[in-house]
PATIRO-155241 format. One record per atom (N, C-alpha, C, O): atom name; y, z, x. Coordinates in Angstrom, 2 decimals. Layout:
N
<rec atom="CA" y="Y" z="Z" x="X"/>
...
END
This chain:
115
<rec atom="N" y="35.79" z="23.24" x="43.39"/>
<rec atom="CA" y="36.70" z="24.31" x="43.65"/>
<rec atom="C" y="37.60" z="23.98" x="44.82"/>
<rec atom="O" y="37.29" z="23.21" x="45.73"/>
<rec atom="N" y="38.78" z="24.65" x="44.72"/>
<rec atom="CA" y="39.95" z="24.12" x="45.89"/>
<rec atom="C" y="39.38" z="25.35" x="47.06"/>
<rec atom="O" y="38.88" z="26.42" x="46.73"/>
<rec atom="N" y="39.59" z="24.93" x="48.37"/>
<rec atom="CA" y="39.39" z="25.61" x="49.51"/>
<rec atom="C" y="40.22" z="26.25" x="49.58"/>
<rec atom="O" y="40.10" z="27.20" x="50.35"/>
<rec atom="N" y="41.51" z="26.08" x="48.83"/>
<rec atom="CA" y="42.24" z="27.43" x="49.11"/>
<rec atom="C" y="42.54" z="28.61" x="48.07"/>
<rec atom="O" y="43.54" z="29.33" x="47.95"/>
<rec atom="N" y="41.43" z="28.56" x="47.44"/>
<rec atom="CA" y="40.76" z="29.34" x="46.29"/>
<rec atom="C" y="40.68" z="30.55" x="46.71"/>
<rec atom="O" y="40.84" z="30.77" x="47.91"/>
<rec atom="N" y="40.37" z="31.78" x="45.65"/>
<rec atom="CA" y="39.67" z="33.36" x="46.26"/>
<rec atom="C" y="38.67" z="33.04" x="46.20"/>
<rec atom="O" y="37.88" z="33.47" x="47.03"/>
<rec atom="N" y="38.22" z="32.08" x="45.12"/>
<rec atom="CA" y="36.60" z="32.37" x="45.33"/>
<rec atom="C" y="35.88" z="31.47" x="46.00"/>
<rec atom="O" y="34.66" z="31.65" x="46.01"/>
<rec atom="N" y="36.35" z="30.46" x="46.63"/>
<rec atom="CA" y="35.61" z="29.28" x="47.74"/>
<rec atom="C" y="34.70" z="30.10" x="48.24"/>
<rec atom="O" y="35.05" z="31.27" x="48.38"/>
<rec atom="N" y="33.67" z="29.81" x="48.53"/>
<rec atom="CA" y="32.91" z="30.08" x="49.56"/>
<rec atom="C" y="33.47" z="30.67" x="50.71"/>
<rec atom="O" y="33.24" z="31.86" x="50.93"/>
<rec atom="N" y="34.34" z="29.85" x="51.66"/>
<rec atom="CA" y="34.55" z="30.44" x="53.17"/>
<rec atom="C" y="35.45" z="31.28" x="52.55"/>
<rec atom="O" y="35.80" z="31.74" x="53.64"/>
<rec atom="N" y="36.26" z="31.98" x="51.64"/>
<rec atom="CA" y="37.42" z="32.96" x="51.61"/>
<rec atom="C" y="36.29" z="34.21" x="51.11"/>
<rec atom="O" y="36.54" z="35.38" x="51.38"/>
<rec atom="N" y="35.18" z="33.86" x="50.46"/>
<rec atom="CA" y="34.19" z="34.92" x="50.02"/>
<rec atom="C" y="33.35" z="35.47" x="51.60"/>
<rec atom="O" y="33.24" z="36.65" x="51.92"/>
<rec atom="N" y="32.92" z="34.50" x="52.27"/>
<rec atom="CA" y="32.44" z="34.94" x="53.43"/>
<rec atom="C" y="33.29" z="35.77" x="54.29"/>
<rec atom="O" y="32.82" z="36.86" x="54.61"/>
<rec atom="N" y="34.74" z="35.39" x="54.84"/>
<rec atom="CA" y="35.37" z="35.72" x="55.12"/>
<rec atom="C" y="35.82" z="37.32" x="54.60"/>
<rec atom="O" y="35.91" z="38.31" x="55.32"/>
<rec atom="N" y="36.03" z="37.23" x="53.28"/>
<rec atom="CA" y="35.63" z="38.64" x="52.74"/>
<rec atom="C" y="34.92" z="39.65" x="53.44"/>
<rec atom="O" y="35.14" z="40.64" x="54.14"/>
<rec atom="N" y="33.96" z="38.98" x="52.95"/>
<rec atom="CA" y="32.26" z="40.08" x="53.25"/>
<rec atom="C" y="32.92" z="40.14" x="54.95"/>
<rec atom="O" y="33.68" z="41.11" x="55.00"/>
<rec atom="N" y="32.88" z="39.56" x="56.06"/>
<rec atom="CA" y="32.82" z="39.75" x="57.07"/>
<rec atom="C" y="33.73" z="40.57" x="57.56"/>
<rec atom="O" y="33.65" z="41.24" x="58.59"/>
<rec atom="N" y="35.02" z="40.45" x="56.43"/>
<rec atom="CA" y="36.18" z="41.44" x="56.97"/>
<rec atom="C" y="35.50" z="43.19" x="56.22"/>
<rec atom="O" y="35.63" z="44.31" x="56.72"/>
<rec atom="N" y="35.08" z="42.96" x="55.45"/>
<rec atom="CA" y="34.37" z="44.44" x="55.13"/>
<rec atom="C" y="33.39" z="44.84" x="55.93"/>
<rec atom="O" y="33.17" z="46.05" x="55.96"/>
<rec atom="N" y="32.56" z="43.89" x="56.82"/>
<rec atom="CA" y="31.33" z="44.69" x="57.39"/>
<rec atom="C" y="32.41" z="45.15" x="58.26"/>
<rec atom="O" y="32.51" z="46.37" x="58.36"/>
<rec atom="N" y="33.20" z="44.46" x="58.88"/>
<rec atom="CA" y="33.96" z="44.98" x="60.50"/>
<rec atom="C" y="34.72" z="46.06" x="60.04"/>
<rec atom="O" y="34.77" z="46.85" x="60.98"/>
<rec atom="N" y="35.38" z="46.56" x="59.01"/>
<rec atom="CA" y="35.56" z="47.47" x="58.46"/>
<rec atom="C" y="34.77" z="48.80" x="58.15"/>
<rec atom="O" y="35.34" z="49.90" x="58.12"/>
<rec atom="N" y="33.63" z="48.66" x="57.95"/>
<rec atom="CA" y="32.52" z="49.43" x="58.04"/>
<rec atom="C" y="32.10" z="50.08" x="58.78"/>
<rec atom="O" y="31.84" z="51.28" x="58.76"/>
<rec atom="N" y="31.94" z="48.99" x="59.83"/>
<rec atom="CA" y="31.46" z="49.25" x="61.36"/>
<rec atom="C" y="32.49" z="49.90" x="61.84"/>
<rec atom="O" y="32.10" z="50.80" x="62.58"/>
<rec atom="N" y="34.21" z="49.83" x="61.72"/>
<rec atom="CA" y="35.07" z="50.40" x="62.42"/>
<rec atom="C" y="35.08" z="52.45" x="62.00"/>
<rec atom="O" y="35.15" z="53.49" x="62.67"/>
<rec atom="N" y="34.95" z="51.97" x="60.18"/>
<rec atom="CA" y="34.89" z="53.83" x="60.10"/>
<rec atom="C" y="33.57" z="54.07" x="59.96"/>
<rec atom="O" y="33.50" z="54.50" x="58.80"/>
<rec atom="N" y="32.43" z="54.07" x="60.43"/>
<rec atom="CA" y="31.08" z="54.54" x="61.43"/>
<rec atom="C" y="31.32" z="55.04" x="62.77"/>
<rec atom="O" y="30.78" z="56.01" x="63.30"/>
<rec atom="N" y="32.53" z="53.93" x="63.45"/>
<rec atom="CA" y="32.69" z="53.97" x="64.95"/>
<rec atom="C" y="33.27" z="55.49" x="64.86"/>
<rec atom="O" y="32.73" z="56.50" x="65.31"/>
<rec atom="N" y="34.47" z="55.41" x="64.18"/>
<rec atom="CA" y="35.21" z="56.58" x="64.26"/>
<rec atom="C" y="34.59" z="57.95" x="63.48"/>
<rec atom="O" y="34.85" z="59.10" x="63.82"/>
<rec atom="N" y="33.79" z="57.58" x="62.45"/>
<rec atom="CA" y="33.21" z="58.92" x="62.17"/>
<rec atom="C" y="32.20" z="59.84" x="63.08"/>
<rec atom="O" y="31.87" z="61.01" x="62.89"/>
<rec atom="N" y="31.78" z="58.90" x="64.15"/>
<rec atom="CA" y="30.96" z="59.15" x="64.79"/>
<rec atom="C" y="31.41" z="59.70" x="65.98"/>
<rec atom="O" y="30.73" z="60.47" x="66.66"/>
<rec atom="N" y="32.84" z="59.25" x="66.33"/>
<rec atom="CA" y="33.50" z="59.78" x="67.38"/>
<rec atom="C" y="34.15" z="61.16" x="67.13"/>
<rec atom="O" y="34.28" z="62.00" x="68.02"/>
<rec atom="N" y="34.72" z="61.40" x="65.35"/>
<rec atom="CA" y="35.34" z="62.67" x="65.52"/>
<rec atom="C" y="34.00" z="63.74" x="65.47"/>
<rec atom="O" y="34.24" z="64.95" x="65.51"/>
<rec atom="N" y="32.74" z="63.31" x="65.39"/>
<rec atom="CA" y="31.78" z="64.25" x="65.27"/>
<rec atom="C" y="31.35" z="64.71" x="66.36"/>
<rec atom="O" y="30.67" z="65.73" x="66.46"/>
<rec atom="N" y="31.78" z="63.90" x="67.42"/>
<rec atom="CA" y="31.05" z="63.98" x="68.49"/>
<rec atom="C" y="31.99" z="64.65" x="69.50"/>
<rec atom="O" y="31.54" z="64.93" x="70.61"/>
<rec atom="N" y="33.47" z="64.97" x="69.12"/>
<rec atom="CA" y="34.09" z="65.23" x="69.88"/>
<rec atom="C" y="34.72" z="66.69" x="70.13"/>
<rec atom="O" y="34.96" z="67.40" x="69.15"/>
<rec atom="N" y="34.94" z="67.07" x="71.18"/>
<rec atom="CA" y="34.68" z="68.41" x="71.41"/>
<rec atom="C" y="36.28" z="69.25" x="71.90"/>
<rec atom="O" y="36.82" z="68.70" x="72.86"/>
<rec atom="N" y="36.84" z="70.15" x="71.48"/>
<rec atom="CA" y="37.82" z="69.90" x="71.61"/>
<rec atom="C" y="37.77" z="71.47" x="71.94"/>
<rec atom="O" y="37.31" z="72.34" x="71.20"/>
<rec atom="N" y="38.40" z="71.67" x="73.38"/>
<rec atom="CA" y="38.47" z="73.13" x="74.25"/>
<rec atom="C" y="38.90" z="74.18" x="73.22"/>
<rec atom="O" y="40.07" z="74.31" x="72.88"/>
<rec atom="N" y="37.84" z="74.96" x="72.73"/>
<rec atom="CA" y="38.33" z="76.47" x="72.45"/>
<rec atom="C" y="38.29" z="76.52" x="70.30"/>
<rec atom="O" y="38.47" z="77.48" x="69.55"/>
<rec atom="N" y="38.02" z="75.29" x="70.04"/>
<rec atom="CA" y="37.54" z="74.92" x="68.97"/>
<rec atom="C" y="36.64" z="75.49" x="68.46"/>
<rec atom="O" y="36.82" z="76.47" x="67.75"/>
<rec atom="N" y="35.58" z="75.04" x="68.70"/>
<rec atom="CA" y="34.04" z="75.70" x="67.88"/>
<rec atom="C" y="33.20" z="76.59" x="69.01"/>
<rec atom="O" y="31.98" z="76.74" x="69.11"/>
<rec atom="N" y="34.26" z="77.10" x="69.80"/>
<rec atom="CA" y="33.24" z="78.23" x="70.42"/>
<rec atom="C" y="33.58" z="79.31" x="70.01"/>
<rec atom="O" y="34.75" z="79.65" x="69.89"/>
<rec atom="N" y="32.36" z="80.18" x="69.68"/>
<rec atom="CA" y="32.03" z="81.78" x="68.99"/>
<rec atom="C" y="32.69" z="82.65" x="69.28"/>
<rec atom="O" y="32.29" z="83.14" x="70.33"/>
<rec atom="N" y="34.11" z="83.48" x="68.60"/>
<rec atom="CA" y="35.22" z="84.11" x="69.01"/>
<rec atom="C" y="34.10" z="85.64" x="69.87"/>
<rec atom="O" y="33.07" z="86.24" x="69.57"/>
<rec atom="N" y="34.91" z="85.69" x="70.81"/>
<rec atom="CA" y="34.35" z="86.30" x="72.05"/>
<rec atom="C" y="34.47" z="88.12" x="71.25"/>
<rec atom="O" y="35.48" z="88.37" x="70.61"/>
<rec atom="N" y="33.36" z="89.21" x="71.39"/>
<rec atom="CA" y="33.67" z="90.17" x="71.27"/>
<rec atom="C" y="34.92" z="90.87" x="71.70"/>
<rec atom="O" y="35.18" z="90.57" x="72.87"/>
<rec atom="N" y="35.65" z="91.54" x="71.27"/>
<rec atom="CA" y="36.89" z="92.23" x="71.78"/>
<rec atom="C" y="36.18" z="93.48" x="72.62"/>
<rec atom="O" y="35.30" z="94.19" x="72.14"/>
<rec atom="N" y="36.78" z="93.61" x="74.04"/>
<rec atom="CA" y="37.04" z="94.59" x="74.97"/>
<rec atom="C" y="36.70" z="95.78" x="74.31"/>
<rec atom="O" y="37.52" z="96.18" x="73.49"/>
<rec atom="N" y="35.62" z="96.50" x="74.48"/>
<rec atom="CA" y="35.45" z="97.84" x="73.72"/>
<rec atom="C" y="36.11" z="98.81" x="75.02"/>
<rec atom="O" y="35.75" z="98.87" x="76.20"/>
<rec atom="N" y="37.06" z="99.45" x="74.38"/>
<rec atom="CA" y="37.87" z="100.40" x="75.46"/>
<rec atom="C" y="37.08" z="101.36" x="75.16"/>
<rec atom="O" y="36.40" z="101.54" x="74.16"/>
<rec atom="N" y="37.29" z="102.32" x="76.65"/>
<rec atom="CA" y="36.54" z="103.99" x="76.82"/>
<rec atom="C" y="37.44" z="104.57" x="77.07"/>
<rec atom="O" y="38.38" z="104.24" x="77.79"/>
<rec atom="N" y="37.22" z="105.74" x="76.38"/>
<rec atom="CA" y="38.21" z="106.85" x="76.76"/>
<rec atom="C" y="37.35" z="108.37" x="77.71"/>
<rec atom="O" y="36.19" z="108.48" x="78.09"/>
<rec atom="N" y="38.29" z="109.14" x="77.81"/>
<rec atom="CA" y="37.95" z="110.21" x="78.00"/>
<rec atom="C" y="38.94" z="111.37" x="78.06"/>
<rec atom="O" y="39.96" z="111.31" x="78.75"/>
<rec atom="N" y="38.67" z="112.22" x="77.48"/>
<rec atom="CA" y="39.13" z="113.39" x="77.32"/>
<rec atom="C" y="39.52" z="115.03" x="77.37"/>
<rec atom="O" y="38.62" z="115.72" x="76.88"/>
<rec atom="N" y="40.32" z="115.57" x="77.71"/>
<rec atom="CA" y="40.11" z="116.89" x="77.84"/>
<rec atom="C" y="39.83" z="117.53" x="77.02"/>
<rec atom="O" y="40.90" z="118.14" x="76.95"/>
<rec atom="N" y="39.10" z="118.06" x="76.07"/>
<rec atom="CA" y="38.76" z="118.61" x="74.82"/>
<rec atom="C" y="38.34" z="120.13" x="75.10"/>
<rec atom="O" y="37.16" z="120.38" x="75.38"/>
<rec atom="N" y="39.25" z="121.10" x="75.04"/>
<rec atom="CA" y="38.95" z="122.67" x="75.27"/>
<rec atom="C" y="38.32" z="122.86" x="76.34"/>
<rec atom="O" y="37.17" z="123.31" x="76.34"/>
<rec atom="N" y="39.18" z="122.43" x="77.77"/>
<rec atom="CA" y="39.29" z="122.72" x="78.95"/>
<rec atom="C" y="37.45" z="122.45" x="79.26"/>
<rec atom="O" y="36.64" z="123.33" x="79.56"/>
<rec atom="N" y="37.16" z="121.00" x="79.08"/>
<rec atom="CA" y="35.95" z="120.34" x="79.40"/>
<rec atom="C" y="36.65" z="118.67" x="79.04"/>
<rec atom="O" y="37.50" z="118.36" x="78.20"/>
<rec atom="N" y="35.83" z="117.72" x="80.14"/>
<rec atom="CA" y="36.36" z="116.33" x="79.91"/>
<rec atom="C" y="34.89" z="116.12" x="79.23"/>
<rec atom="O" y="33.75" z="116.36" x="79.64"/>
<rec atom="N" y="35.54" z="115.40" x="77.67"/>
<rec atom="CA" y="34.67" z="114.44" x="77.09"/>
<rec atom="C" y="34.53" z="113.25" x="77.56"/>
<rec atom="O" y="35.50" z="112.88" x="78.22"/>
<rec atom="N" y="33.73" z="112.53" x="77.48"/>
<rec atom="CA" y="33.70" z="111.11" x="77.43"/>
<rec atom="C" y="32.35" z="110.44" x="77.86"/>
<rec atom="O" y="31.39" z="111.21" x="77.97"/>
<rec atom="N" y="32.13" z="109.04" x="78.12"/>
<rec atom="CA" y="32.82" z="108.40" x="76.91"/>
<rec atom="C" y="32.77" z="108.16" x="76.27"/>
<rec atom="O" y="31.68" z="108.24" x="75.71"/>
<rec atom="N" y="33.93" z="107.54" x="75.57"/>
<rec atom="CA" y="34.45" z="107.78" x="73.89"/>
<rec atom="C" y="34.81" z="106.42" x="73.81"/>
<rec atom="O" y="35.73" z="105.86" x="74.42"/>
<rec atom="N" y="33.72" z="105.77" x="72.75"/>
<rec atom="CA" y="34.43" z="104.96" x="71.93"/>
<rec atom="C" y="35.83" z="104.80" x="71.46"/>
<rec atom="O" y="36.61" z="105.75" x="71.55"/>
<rec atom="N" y="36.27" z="103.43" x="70.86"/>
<rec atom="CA" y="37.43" z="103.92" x="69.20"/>
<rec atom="C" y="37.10" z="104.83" x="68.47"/>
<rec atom="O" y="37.74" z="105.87" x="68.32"/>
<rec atom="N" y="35.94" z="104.51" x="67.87"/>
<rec atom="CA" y="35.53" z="105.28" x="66.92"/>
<rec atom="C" y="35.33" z="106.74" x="67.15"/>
<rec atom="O" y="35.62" z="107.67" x="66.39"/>
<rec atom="N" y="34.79" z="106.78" x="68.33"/>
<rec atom="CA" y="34.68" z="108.50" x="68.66"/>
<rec atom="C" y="36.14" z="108.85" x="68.68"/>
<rec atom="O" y="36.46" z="109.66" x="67.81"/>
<rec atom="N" y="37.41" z="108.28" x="69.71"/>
<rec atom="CA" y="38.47" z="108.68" x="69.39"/>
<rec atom="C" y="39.03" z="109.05" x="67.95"/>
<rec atom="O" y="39.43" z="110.15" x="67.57"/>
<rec atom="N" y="38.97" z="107.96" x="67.32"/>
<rec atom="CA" y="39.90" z="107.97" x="65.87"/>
<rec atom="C" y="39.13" z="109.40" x="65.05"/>
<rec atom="O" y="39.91" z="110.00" x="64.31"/>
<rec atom="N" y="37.44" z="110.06" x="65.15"/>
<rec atom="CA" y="37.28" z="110.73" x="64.78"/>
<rec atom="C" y="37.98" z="111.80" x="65.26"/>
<rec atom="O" y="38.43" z="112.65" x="64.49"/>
<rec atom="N" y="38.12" z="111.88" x="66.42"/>
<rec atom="CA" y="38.55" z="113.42" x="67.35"/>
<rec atom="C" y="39.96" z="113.62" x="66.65"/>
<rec atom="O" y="40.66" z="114.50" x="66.15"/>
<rec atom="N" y="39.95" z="112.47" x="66.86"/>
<rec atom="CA" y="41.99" z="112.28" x="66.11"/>
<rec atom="C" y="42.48" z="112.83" x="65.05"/>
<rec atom="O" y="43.61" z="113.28" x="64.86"/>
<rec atom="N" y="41.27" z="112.75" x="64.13"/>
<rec atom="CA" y="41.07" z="113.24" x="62.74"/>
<rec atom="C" y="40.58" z="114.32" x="62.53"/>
<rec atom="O" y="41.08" z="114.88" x="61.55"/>
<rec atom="N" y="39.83" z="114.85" x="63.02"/>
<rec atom="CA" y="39.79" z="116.32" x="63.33"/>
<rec atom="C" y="40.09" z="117.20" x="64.29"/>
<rec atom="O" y="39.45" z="118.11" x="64.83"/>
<rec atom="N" y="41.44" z="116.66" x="64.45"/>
<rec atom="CA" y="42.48" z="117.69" x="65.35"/>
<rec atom="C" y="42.14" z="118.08" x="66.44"/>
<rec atom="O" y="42.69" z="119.07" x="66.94"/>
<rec atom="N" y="41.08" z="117.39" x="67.13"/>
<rec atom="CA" y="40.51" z="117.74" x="68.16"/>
<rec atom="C" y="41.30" z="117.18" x="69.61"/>
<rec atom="O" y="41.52" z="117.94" x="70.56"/>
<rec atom="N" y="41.75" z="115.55" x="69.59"/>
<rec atom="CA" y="42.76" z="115.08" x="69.93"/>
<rec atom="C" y="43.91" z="115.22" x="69.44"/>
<rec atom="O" y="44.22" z="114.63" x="68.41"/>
<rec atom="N" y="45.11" z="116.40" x="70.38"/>
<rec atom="CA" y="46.24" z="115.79" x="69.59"/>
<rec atom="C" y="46.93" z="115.13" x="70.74"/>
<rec atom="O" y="46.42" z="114.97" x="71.86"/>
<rec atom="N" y="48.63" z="114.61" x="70.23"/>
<rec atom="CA" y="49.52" z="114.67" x="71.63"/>
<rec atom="C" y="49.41" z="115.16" x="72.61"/>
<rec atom="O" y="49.84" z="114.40" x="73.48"/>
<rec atom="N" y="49.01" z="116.17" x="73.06"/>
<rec atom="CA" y="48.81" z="117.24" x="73.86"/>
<rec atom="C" y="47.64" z="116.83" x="75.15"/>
<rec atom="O" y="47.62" z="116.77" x="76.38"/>
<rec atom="N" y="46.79" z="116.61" x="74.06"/>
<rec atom="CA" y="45.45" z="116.30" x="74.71"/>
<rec atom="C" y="45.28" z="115.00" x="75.82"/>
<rec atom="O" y="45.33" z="113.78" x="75.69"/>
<rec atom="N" y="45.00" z="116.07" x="77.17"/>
<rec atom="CA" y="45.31" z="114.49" x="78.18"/>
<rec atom="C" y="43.79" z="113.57" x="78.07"/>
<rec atom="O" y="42.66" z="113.98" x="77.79"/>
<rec atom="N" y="44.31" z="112.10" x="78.43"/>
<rec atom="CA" y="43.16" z="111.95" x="78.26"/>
<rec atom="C" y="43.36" z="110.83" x="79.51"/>
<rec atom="O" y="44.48" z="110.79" x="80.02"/>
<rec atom="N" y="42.23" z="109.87" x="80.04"/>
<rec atom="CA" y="42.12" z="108.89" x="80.90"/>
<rec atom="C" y="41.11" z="107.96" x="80.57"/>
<rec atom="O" y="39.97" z="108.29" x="80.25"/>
<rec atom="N" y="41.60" z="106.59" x="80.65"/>
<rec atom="CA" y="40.70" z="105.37" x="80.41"/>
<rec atom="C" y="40.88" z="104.71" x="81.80"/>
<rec atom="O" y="41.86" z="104.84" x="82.52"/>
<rec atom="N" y="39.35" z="103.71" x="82.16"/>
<rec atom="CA" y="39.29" z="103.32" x="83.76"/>
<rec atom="C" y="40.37" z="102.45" x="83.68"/>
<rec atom="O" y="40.55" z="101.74" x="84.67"/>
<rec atom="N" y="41.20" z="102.31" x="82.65"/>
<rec atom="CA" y="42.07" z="101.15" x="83.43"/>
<rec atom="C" y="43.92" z="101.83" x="84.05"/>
<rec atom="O" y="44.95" z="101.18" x="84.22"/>
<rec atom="N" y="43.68" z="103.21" x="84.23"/>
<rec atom="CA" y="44.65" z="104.37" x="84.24"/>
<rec atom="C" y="44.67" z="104.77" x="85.57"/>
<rec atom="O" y="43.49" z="104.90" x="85.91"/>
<rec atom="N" y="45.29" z="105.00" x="86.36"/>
<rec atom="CA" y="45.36" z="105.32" x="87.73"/>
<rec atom="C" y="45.25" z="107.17" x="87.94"/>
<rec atom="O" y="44.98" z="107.76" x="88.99"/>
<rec atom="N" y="45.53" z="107.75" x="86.60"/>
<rec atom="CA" y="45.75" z="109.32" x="86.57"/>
<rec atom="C" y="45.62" z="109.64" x="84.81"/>
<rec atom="O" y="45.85" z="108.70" x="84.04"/>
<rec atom="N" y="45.31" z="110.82" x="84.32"/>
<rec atom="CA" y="45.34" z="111.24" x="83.04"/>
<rec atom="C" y="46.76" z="111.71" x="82.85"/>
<rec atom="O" y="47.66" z="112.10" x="83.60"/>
<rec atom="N" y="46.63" z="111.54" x="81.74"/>
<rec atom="CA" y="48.35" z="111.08" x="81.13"/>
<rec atom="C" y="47.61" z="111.98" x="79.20"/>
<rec atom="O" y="46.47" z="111.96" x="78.73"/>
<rec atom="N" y="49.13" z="112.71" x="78.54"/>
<rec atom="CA" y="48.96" z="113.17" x="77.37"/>
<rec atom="C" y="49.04" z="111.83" x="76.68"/>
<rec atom="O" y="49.66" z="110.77" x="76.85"/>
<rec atom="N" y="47.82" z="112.52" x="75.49"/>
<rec atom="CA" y="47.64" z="111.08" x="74.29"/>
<rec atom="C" y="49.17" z="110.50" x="74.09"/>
<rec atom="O" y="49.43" z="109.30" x="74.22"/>
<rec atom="N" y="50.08" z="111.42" x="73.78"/>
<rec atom="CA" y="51.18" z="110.35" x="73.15"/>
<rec atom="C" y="51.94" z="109.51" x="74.02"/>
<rec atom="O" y="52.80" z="108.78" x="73.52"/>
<rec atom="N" y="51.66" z="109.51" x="75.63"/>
<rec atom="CA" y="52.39" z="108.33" x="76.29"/>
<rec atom="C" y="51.08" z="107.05" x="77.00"/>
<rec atom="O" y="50.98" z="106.56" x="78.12"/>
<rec atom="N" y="50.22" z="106.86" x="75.68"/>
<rec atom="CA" y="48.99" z="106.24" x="76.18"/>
<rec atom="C" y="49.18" z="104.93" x="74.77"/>
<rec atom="O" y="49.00" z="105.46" x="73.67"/>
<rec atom="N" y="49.39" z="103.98" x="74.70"/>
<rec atom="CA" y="50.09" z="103.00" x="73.48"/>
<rec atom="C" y="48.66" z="102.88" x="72.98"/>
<rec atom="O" y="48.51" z="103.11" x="71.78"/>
<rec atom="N" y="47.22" z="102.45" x="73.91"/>
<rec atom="CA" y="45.83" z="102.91" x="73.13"/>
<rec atom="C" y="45.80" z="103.81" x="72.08"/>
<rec atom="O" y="45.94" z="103.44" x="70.92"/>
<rec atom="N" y="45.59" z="105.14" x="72.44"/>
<rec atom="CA" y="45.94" z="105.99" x="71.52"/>
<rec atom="C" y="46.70" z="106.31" x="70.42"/>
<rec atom="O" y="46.15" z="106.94" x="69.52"/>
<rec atom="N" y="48.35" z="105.87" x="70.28"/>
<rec atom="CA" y="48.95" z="105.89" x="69.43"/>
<rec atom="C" y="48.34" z="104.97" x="68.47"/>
<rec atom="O" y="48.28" z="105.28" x="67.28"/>
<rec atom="N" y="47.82" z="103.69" x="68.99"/>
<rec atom="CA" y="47.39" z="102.84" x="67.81"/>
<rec atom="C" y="46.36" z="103.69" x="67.59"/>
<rec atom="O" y="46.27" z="103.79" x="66.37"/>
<rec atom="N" y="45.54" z="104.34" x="68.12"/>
<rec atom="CA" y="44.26" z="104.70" x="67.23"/>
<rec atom="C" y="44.82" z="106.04" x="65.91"/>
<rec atom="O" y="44.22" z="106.40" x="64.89"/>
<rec atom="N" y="46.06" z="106.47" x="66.44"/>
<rec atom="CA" y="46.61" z="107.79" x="65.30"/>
<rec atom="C" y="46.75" z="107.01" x="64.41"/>
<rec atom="O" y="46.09" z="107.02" x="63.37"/>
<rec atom="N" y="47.98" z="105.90" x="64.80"/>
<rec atom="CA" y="48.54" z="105.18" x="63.27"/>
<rec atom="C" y="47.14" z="104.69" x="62.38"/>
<rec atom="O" y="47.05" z="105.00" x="61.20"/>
<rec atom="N" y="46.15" z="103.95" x="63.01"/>
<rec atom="CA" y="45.02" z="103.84" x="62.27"/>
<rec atom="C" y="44.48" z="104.38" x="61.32"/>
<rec atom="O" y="44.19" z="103.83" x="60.26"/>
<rec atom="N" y="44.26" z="105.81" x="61.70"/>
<rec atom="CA" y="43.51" z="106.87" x="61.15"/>
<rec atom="C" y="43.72" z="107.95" x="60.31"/>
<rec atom="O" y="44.32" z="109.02" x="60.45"/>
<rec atom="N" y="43.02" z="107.34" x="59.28"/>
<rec atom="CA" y="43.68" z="107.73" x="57.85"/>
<rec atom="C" y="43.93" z="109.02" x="57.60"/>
<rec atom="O" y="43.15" z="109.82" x="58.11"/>
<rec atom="N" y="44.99" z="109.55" x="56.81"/>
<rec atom="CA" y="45.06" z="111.48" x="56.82"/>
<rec atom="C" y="44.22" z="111.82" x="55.75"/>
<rec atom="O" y="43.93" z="111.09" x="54.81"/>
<rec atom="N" y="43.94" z="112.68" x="55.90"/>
<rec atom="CA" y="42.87" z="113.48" x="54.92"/>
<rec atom="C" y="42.77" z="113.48" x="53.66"/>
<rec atom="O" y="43.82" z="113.50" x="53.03"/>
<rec atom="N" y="41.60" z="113.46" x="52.98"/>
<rec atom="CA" y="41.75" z="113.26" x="52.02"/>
<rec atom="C" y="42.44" z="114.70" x="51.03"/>
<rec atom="O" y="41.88" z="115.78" x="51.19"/>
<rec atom="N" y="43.39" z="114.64" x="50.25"/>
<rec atom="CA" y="43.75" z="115.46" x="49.27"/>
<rec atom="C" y="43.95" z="115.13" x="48.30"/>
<rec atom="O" y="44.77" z="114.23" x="48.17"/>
<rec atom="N" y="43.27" z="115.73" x="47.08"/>
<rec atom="CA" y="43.15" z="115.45" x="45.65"/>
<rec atom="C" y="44.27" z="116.41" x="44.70"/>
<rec atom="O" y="44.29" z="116.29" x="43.47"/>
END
């Protein structure tokens, strides 16, 4: 056989040796993207801020109040615009409708059911 054959011997070795280093190169790298850690990636999305409210509800302050307790009050007319209310991050009580918390919890909250 001619040495400058595919199948000579040294072009077959040569082969094989260019495939192990090949091998070894995507091991290297599979092993590196496994291992690698990348800020803000695979860490466990953080609970969201549960806001408190509180409320004036027929000249008595409720609280505190969940969302959920809000969006109910909301829904049964218990909160309206009117109704002042204060969360600790508020310097003074202020009426629901200039509180942007609150408005999102109205738009939320579904109107009644009617058949």
């Amino acid at each position: 056989m001619d040495q400058n054959s595919f199948f000579s011997i040294d072009r077959l070795v040569e082969f094989g040796m260019g495939m192990a280093v090949a091998q070894q190169m995507v091991q290297t790298m599979n092993n590196a993207m496994t291992n690698m850690h990348v800020p803000g990636t695979f860490n466990s999305p953080e609970k969201p801020e549960q806001k408190i409210y509180y409320a004036m509800i027929e000249g008595n302050q409720t609280g505190p109040l969940s969302e959920m307790d809000m969006s109910r009050l909301i829904a049964e007319k218990k909160v309206v615009k009117e109704t002042y209310v204060w969360m600790p991050t508020m310097p003074c009580w202020k009426m629901a409708e200039q509180i942007p918390d609150v408005l999102k919890l109205v738009a939320l909250t579904p109107p009644p059911f009617n058949i």
